[in-house]
N, C-alpha and C positions, 0 to 999 in steps of 0.2 A: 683116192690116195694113189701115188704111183709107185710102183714096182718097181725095185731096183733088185736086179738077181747079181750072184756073188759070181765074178767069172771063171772061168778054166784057170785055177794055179795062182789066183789071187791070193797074198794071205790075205786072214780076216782083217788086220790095223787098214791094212791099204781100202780094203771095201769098206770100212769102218769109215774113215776118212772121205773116199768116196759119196756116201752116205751123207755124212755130216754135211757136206759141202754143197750136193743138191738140194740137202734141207734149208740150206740157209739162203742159197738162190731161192729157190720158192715162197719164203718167207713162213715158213710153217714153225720154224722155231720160235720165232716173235709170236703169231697168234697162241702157241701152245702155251707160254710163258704169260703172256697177256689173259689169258685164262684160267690158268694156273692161281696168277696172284688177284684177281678179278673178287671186288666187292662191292656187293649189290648196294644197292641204295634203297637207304627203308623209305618204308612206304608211308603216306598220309598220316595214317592212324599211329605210327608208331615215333612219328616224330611230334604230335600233339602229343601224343603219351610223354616220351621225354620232355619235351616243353613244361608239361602240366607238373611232373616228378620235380621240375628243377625249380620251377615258381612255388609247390607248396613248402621244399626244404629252405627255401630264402626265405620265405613269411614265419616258419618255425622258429629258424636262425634269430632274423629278426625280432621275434616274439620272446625269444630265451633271452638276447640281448637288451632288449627293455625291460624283463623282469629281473636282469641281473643273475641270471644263473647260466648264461653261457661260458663255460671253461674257456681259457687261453688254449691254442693248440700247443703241443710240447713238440718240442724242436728234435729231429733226430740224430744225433751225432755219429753219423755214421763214416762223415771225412773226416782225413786225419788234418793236425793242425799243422798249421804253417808257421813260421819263424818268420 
């Protein structure tokens, strides 16, 4: 990481500015940001997992829908109406 020291009689905004600016030349902002919001990507097992979770609740679904006790879902009114 580089060192950037505050000069003789600089106010802070100006170093600040300073700062910001060699950061953004460098690209350290972007990779900081890019890390920041960074999400991993699961792994083997965990996406058989989901897979497996979404195939038994369809076969359920299914299963209630053929026995005729699957509910309608209820609709939520939660927008307002329009004219």
């Amino acid at each position: 990481m580089s060192e950037i020291k505050r000069k003789k009689g600089e106010s802070f905004d100006a170093y600040l500015r300073r700062v910001r600016r060699r950061w953004q030349q460098s690209g350290k902002l972007l990779q900081a940001k890019k890390v920041q919001f960074l999400v991993p990507k699961p792994s083997k097992v965990t996406k058989k997992r989901s897979a497996l979770m979404r195939k038994r609740a369809a076969e359920k679904r299914a299963y209630l829908e053929r026995i005729g006790k699957l509910e309608e879902p209820t609709v939520r009114g939660g927008g307002r109406s329009r004219p």
